[in-house]
C-alpha positions, 0 to 999 in steps of 0.5 A, a space after each residue: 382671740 382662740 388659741 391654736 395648737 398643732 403637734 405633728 408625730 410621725 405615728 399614730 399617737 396620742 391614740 385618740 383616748 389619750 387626746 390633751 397630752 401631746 407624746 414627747 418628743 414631736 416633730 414640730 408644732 404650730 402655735 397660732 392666735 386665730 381671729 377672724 382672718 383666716 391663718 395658715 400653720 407652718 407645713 408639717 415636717 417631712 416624717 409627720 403622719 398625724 397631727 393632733 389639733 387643741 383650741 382653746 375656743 371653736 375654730 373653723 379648720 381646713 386640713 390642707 394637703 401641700 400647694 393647694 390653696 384653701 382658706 377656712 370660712 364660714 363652710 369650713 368644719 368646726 373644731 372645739 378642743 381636740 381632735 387627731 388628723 391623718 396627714 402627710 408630709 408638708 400638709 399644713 392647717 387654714 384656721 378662723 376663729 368661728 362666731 
């Protein structure tokens, strides 16, 4: 199991240089235990803007704008530690556990 992180800010911080220190306080955050079966975060909050995404393993993500239904397989992009997502509100994240 690979564990997943997601803190939603309303600007863009944590710049990029400063990834693995979430800025307090967040909107909202996510916490997911990713497998092999595809799971889907919480919608950001309203005022979110970016998100900043931690795995403890690879992940296949898909960054997913509001009432669109998408899943993360196999053709999905891989994400292993950290990286920062422009978002919108109500966005939210498909992750599987990747092989």
């Amino acid at each position: 199991m690979t564990l997943v992180r997601i803190y939603y800010h309303s600007q863009m911080e944590p710049a990029p240089a400063q990834l693995g220190t979430p800025r307090e306080p967040y909107l909202g955050r996510s916490v997911l235990d990713v497998d092999q079966t595809p799971v889907s975060s919480d919608p950001a909050p309203a005022k979110a803007t970016v998100a900043l995404v931690q795995t403890t393993g690879p992940v296949h993500i898909e960054v997913c704008p509001p009432q669109r239904e998408m899943m993360a397989d196999e053709q999905s992009p891989i994400l292993d530690g950290e990286k920062v997502y422009l978002i919108g509100p109500e966005w939210f994240f498909s992750v599987r556990e990747a092989e």
